[in-house]
N, C-alpha and C positions, 0 to 999 in steps of 0.2 A: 212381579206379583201384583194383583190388582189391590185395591184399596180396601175387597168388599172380600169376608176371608168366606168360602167356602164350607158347608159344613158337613158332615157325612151322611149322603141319603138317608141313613137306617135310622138318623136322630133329629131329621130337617120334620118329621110330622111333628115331635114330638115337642121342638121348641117351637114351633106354631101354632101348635095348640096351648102351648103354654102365654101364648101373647110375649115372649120372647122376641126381639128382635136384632140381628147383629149392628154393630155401631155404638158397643161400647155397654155398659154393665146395667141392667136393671135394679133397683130398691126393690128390695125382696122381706118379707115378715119373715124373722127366725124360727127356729134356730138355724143356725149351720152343721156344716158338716164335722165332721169328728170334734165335739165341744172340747173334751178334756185336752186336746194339743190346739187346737185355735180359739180358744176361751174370748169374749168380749171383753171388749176394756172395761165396758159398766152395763147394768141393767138399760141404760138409751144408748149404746151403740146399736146403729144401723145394720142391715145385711145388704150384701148386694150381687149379683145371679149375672154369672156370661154365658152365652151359649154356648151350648157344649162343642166339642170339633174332636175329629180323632187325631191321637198322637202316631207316632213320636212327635216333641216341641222345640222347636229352635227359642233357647232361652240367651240371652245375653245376662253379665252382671257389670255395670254401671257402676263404679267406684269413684272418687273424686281424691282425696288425698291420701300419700299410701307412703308416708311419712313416720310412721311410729309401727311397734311392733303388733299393734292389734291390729293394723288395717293389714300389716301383710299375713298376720295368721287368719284373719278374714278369708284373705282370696285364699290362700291354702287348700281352709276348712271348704270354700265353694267346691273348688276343684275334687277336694278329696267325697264331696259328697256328690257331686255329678256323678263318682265311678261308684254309689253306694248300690249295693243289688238290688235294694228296694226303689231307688229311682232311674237306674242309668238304661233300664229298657224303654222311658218313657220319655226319652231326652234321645232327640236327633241331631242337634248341636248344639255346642255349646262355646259361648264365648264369654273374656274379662279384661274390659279394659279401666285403667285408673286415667283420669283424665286432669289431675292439681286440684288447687282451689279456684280456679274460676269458673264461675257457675254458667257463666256463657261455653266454654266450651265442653261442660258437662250436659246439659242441653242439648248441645250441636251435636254430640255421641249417641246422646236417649234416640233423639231425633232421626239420626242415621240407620241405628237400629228397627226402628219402625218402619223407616221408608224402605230397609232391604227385607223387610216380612216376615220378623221375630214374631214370635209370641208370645213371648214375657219378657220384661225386663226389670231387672231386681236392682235396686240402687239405693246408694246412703246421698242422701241429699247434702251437695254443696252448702245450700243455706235453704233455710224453713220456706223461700217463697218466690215466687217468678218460675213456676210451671204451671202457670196456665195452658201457654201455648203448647206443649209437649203433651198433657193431660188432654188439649181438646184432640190433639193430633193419632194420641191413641186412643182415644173412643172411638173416631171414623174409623180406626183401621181395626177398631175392636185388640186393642196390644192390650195385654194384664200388664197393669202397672205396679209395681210393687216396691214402695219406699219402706227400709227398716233403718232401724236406728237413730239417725239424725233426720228426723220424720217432716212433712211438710205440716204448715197450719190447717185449720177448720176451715177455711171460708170460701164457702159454697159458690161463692161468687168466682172463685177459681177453679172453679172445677173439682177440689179436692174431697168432692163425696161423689166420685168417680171415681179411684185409685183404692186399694185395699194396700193396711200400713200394719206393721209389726215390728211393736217395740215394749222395752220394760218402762216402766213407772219413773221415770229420771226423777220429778219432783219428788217422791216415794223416795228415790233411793238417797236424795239430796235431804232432806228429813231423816232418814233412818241413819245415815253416817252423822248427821249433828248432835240427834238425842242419844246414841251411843256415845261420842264423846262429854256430852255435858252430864252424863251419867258416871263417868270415869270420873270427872273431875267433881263433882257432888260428892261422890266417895272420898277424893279427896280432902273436903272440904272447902270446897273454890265455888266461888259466883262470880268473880270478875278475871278477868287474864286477858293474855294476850295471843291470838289465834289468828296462827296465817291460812290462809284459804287459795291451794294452789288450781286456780283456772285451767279447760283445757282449750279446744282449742277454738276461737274466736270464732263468731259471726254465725253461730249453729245453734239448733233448740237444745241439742245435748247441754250441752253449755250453759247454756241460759237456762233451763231449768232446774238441771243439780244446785246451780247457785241460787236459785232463787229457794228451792229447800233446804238448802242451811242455813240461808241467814233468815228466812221466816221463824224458824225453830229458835235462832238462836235470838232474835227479835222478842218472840212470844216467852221466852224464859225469864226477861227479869234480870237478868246479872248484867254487870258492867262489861263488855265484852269489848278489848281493843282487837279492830280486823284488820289484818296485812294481807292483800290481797295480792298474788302474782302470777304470771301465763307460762303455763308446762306444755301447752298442745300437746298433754297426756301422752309425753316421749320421754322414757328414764334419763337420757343423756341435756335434755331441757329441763326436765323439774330438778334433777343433780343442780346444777348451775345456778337456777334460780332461788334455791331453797338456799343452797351456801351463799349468795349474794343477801336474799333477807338477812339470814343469822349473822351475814357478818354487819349488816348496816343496824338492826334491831336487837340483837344478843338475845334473848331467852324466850322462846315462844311457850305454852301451856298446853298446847295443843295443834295438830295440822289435822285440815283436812283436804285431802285430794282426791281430784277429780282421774289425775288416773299417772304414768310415772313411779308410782308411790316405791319400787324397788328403787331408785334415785333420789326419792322423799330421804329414806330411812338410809340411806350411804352415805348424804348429805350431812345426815346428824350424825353417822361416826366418824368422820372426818373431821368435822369440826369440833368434834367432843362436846357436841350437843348433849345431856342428859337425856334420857329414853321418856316420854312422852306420850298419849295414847293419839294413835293418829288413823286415822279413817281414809280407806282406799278401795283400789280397784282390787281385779282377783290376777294381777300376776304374779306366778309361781314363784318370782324373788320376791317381792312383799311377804309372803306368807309363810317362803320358809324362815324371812330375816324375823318376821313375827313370831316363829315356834321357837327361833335361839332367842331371840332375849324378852321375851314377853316377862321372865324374872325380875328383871330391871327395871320393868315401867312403860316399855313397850306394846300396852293394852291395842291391840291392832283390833279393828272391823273389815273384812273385807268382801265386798260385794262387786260381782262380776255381769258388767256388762258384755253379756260372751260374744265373740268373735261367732261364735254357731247359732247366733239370732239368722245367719245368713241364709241357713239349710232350713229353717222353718220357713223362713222368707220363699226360699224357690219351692216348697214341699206346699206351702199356701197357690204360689202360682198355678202349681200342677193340677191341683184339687178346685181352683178357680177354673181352667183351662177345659177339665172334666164337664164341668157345668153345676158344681155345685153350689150352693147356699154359702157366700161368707162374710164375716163379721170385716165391716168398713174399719174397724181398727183392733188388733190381735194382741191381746196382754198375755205376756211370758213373765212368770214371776220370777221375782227378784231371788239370787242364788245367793244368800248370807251362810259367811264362815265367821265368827268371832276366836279372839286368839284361842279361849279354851275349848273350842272343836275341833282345829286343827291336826289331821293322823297325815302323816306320810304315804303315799302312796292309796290315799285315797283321796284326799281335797288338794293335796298340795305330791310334789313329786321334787325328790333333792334330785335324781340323775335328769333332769331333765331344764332344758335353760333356763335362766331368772325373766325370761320377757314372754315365756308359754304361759298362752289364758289358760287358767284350769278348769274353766265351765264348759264344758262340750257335751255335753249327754243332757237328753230331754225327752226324757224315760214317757212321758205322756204321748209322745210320738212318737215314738219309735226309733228315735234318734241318738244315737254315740257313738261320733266319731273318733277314733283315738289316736291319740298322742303320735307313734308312729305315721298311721294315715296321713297325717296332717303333714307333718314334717318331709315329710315326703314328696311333698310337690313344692312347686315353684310358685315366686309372690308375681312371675313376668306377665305382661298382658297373651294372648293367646286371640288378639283378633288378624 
């Protein structure tokens, strides 16, 4: 396939008169296309405009570590949504591969993809930065770039205001799990304690952002605040272990907040006969229903879900990029909060349904929800 993509006579006057040209995305004045499901991060997010091309689109999804139970209900939810009636006519092939943590040979995949004539490719970035080269590689060949979740940095000198990114508010959500907890314990009547802070997983903005919004929150408050900090790489069967390793070496914590695990958070403390605690987590289905039994005890849970079906906005943005529309250089999807006294059964949370199933999948603004079955239904294996 040549380098230089083709585009459908019936549309080639009209992105030339638009001063359109292919080789990668133009800066476009807003707004975009359907605001309410691709909303801007803020009043200065940028847009930015690909030439339109007819489909069907050969879409690749680019995954990097696929190590805990969100990254494999990730590719699931891709999968399940590739075969969704509302996009599986608009998709000519489709592929998923997870490539570890090294960001070289997540690159070497994006890359491979480009060079056999994809045209989108959806991916969680290994780490926030060294895709320049990949970024300049798809603008020649004009490929939609498409990083969500563990999103790359700002700096234009990288290319990276040429890539369209979708993700939630991490600092946001790293704030909102803090002043939730220090609100719990205000009630209690506490300004000082001791508060372990379960990391996820290393070298990522996901990572480094949540934490930088709890401990600013928890900085800006004033109280005496002792922090235990430990790495869960947001997998139940890792935060289990390390959370019984704090409690056994530290004995009484006042509060946790984790980044993601938190069904191994809270099995941690009844194993150990930790006292119930208010602790602040992700939206797995066993966090939340361990939150609805003993939230009587002291188990004041927050849970906010990073969903696994950022993924299906992710390629539902490529498509609508691919189209030729208007879109916002960075896509904010609000933050899903359940606190323990929202909590119903079989609406935010599901008892017949495993402890490691995200319970965020519907994104009603878009037209989006995938369910439960769906998902489960396919395989985590790559598919290239």
């Amino acid at each position: 396939m040549t380098a230089v993509r083709l585009i459908a006579p019936a549309l080639a006057e009209v992105v030339l008169s638009s001063g359109l040209a292919l080789a990668g995305p133009q800066s476009v004045t807003g707004p975009g296309a359907d605001p309410a499901c691709f909303a801007p991060w803020s009043a200065e997010t940028g847009y930015l405009q690909w030439a339109p091309r007819e489909g069907p689109y050969r879409i690749a999804i680019v995954n990097g570590f696929v190590g805990n139970g969100w990254r494999i209900q990730m590719i699931k939810t891709a999968k399940a949504f590739a075969q969704d009636p509302s996009i599986r006519d608009r998709i000519a092939e489709f592929k998923v591969v997870s490539t570890g943590t090294d960001a070289a040979v997540q690159l070497g995949a994006i890359e491979d993809f480009i060079n056999q004539g994809y045209d989108a490719i959806v991916t969680i970035a290994v780490a926030p930065d060294g895709f320049d080269r990949v970024i300049r590689l798809a603008s020649r060949n004009d490929v939609v770039l498409v990083p969500f979740d563990n999103v790359l940095g700002t700096d234009k000198e990288l290319g990276t205001d040429k890539v369209m990114q979708v993700n939630e508010d991490q600092l946001a959500m790293g704030r909102t799990w803090a002043g939730f907890v220090l609100d719990q314990l205000k009630a209690e009547g506490k300004t000082s304690g001791r508060i372990l802070e379960l990391r996820g997983l290393p070298g990522n903005s996901v990572d480094r952002d949540r934490s930088l919004g709890i401990n600013r929150v928890l900085d800006e408050s004033g109280g005496d605040w002792q922090r235990v900090s430990v790495v869960g790489n947001w997998d139940d069967g890792t935060a289990q272990k390390v959370v019984a390793d704090a409690i056994a070496v530290h004995g009484h914590f006042d509060a946790i907040l984790a980044q993601g695990g938190t069904t191994g958070v809270v099995q941690a403390m009844l194993d150990s006969g930790h006292p119930m605690v208010p602790v602040a987590g992700e939206s797995e289905n066993g966090f939340r229903k361990l939150v609805a039994q003993h939230a009587d005890e002291g188990l004041k849970g927050i849970s906010i879900g990073q969903s696994p079906g950022l993924v299906a906005i992710a390629m539902k943005a490529a498509i609508s990029a691919l189209e030729g529309n208007p879109m916002p250089q960075l896509i904010s999807v609000p933050l899903p909060v359940a606190t323990y006294d929202q909590l119903q059964d079989g609406v935010n949370y599901w008892s017949d349904l495993p402890d490691s199933f995200s319970t965020v999948n519907a994104f009603p603004p878009c037209g989006v929800n995938i369910t439960g079955p769906a998902i489960m239904a396919q395989s985590e294996a790559d598919t290239n």
